[in-house]
C-alpha positions as CSV (number, residue, x, y, z in Angstrom):
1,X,-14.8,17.2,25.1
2,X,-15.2,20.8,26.6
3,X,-14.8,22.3,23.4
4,X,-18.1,20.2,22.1
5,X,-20.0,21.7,25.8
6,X,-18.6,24.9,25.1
7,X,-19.7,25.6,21.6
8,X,-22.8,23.0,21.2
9,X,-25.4,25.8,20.5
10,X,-23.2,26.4,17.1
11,X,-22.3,22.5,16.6
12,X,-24.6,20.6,14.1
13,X,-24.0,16.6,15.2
14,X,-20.2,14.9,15.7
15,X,-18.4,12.2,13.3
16,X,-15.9,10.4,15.0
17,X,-13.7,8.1,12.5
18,X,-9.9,7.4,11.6
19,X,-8.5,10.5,9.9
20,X,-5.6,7.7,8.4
21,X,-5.1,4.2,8.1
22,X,-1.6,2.7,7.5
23,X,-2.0,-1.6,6.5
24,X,1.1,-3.3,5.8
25,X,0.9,-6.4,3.5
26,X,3.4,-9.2,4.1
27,X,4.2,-12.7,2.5
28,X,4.6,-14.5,5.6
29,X,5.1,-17.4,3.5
30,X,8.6,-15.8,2.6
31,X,9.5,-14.3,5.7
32,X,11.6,-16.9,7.1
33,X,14.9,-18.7,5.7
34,X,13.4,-22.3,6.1
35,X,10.3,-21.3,3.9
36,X,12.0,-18.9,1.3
37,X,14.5,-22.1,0.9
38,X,11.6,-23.9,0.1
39,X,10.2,-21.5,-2.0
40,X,13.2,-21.7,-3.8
41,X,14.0,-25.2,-4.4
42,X,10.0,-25.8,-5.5
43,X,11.1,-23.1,-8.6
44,X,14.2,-25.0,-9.1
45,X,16.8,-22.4,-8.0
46,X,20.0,-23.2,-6.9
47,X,21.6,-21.1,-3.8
48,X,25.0,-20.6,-6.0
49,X,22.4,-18.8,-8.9
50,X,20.4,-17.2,-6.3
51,X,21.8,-14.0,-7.3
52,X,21.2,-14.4,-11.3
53,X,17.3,-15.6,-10.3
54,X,16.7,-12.3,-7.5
55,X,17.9,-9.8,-10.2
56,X,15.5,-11.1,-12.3
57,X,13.1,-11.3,-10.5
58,X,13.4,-7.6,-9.4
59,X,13.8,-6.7,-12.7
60,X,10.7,-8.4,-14.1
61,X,8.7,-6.7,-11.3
62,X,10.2,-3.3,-12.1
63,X,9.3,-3.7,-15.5
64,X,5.6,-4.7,-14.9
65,X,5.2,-1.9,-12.6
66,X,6.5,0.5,-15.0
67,X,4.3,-0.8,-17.5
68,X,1.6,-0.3,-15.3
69,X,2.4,3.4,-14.8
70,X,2.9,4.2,-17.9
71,X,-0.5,2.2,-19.0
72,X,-2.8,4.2,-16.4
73,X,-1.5,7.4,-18.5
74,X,0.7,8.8,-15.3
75,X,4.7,9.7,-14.8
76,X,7.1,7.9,-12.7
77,X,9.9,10.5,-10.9
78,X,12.7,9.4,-9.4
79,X,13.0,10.6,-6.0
80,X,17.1,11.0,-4.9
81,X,16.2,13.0,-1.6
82,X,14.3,10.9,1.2
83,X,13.1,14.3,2.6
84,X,11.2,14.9,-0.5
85,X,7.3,14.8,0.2
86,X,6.2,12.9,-2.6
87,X,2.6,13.1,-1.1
88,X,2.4,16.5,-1.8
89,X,4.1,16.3,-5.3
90,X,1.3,14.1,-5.9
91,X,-1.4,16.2,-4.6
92,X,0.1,19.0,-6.7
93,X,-0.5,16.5,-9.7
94,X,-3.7,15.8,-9.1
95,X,-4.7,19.8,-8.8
96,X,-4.0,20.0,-12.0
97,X,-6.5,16.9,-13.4
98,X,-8.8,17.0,-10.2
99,X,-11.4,14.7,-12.4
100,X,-9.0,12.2,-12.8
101,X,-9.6,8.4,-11.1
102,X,-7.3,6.3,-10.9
103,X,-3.2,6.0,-11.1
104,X,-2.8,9.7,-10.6
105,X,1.3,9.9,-9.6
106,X,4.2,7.5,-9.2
107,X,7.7,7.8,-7.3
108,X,10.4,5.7,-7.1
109,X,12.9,5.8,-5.0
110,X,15.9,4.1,-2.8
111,X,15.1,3.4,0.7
112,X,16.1,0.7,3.3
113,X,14.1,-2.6,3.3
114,X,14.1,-6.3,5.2
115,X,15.0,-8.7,2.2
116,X,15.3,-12.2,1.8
117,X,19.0,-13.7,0.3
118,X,21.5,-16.1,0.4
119,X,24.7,-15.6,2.1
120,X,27.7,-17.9,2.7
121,X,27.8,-19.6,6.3
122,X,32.0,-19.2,6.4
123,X,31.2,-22.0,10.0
124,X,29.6,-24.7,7.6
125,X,31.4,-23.7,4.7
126,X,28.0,-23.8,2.6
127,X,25.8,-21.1,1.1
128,X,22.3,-20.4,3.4
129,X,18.7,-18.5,2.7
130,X,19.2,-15.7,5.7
131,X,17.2,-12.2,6.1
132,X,19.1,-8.8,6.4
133,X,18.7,-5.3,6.1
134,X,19.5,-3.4,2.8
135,X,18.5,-0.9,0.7
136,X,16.4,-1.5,-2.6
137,X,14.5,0.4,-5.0
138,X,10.6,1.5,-3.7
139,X,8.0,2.5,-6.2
140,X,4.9,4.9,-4.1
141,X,1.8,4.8,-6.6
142,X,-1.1,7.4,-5.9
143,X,-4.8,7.2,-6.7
144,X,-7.3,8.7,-6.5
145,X,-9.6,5.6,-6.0
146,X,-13.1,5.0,-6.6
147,X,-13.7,3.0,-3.3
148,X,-11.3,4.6,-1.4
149,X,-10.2,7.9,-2.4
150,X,-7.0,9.2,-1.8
151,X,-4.8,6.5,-1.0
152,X,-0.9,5.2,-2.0
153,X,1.0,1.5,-2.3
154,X,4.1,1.3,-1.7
155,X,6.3,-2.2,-3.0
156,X,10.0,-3.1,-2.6
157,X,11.3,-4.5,-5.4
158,X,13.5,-7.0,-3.5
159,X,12.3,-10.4,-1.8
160,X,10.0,-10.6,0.0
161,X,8.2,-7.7,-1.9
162,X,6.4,-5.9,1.3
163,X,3.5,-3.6,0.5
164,X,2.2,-0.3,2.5
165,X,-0.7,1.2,2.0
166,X,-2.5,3.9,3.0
167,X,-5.8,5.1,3.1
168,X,-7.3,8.8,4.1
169,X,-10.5,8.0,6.6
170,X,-12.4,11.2,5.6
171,X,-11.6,10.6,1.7
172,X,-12.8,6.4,2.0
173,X,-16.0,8.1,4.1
174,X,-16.9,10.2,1.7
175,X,-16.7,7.2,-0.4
176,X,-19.8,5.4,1.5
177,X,-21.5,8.6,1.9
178,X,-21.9,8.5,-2.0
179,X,-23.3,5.2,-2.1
180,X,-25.6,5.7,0.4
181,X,-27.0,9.0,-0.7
182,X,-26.0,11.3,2.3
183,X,-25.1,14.5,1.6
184,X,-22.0,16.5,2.8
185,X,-19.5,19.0,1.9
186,X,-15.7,19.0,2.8
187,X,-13.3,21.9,3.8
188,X,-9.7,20.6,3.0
189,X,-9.8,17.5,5.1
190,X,-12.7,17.8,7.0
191,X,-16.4,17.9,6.9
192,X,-17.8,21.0,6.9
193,X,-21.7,19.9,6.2
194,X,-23.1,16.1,6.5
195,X,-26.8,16.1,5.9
196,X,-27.4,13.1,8.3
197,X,-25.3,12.5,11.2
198,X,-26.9,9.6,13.4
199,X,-26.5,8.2,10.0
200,X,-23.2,8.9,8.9
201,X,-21.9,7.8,12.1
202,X,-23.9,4.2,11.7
203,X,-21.7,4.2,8.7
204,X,-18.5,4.7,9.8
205,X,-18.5,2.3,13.1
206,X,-19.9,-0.3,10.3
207,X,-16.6,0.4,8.0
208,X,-14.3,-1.1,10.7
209,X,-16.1,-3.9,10.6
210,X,-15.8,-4.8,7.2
211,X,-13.2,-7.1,5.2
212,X,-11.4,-4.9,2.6
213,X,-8.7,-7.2,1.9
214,X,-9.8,-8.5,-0.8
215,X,-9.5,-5.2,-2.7
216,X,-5.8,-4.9,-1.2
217,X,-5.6,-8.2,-2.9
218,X,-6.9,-7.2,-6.4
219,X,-4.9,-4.3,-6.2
220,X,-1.3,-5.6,-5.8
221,X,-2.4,-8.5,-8.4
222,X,-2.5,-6.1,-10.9
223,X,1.5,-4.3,-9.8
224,X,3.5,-7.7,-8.3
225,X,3.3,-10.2,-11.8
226,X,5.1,-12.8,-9.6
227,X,1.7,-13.1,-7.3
228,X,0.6,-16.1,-9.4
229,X,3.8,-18.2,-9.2
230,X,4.1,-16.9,-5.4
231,X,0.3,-18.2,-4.7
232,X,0.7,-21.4,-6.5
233,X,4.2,-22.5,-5.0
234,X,3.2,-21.5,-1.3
235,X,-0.6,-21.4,-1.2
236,X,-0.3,-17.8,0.2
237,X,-1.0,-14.6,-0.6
238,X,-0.5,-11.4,1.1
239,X,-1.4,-10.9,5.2
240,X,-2.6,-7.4,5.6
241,X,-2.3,-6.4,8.8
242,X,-2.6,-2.8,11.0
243,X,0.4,-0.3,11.1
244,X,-1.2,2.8,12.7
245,X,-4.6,4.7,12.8
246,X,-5.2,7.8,13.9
């Protein structure tokens, strides 16, 4: 805060908001090997065909999202080095079609993931649902979206199909200061100029507050086709819950 004292007779007003916001999605309703066996055995899969049934499964889902890509006119790259910063390869995309909204980028890539199988108990002799840790194929999709701004998803392709997301605070402010008519002006990711402050600050404390699920929900709707089935069988979509926010 000394900075604020030391340089208030040059300093406008103050905005304090998240400058990102990481949300996880989960199916909790196929987290654990008691409810992904019943999951199973309500769609009629046997534990000896599991592995038939999960590949395609994954493969319908790969498909569908590939569609999707190639549907909302963008590119999908295969990413084979996990150093790579595919956030910036997609900025880099969108500098060249800055007018775009939308699907503006896609990467897929290999990356270690918590999945649901089956896996013979050698003590029972008998095959069992368990969780373990793998590797699957990711796909990162990037938008620049209408109520959020900049903002990527991120799906495995294996059971249980987890979801990240995340959302730039100064791009999803800039957001509501369009729809409610205050003016501003931004210097790579900050605000260089807002026209109201005590304002824009009302604003932002009231975006915590509100329930933006729902357009989490719509979202992955339109990239996981097995949602319906999923929603149906369990009575559950995803849980969207806080990673980070800074």
């Amino acid at each position: 805060m000394k900075i604020l004292e030391l340089k208030k007779d040059k300093i406008n007003g103050t905005l304090s908001f998240y400058d990102r916001i990481i949300i996880n999605g989960y199916l909790l309703c196929l987290q654990s090997p008691r409810q992904f066996l019943f999951y199973l055995i309500q769609n009629n899969v046997k534990l000896k065909d599991f592995s038939e049934f999960s590949l395609r499964m994954s493969k319908e889902l790969c498909d569908h999202i590939e569609r999707y890509i190639s549907d909302n006119g963008a590119d999908l790259q295969y990413i084979n080095n996990l150093k790579t910063d595919k956030g910036a390869l997609a900025k880099e995309e969108f500098e060249k079609h800055p007018d775009i909204k939308g699907l503006v980028a896609a990467y897929s890539c290999v990356e270690l993931c918590k999945t649901m199988t089956v896996t013979p108990n050698r003590k029972k002799k008998q095959l069992e649902t368990a969780s373990r840790f793998t590797k699957c194929k990711w796909y990162y999709l990037y938008f620049a979206d209408e109520e959020f701004g900049w903002m990527y998803l991120k799906i495995q392709t294996w059971f249980p199909y987890n979801v990240q997301i995340y959302i730039n605070g100064r791009e999803y402010l800039s957001k509501l200061f369009d729809r409610h008519g205050i003016g501003y002006a931004m210097f790579n990711n900050s605000f260089s100029f807002i026209s109201d402050f005590e304002k824009a600050q009302s604003i932002a404390d009231k975006a915590l507050n509100q329930k933006i699920s729902s357009s989490f929900d719509g979202l992955i709707n339109k990239i996981n086709p097995h949602m319906d089935n999923i929603s149906k069988t369990m009575n559950h979509t995803y849980y969207w819950c806080l990673e980070a926010c800074e």
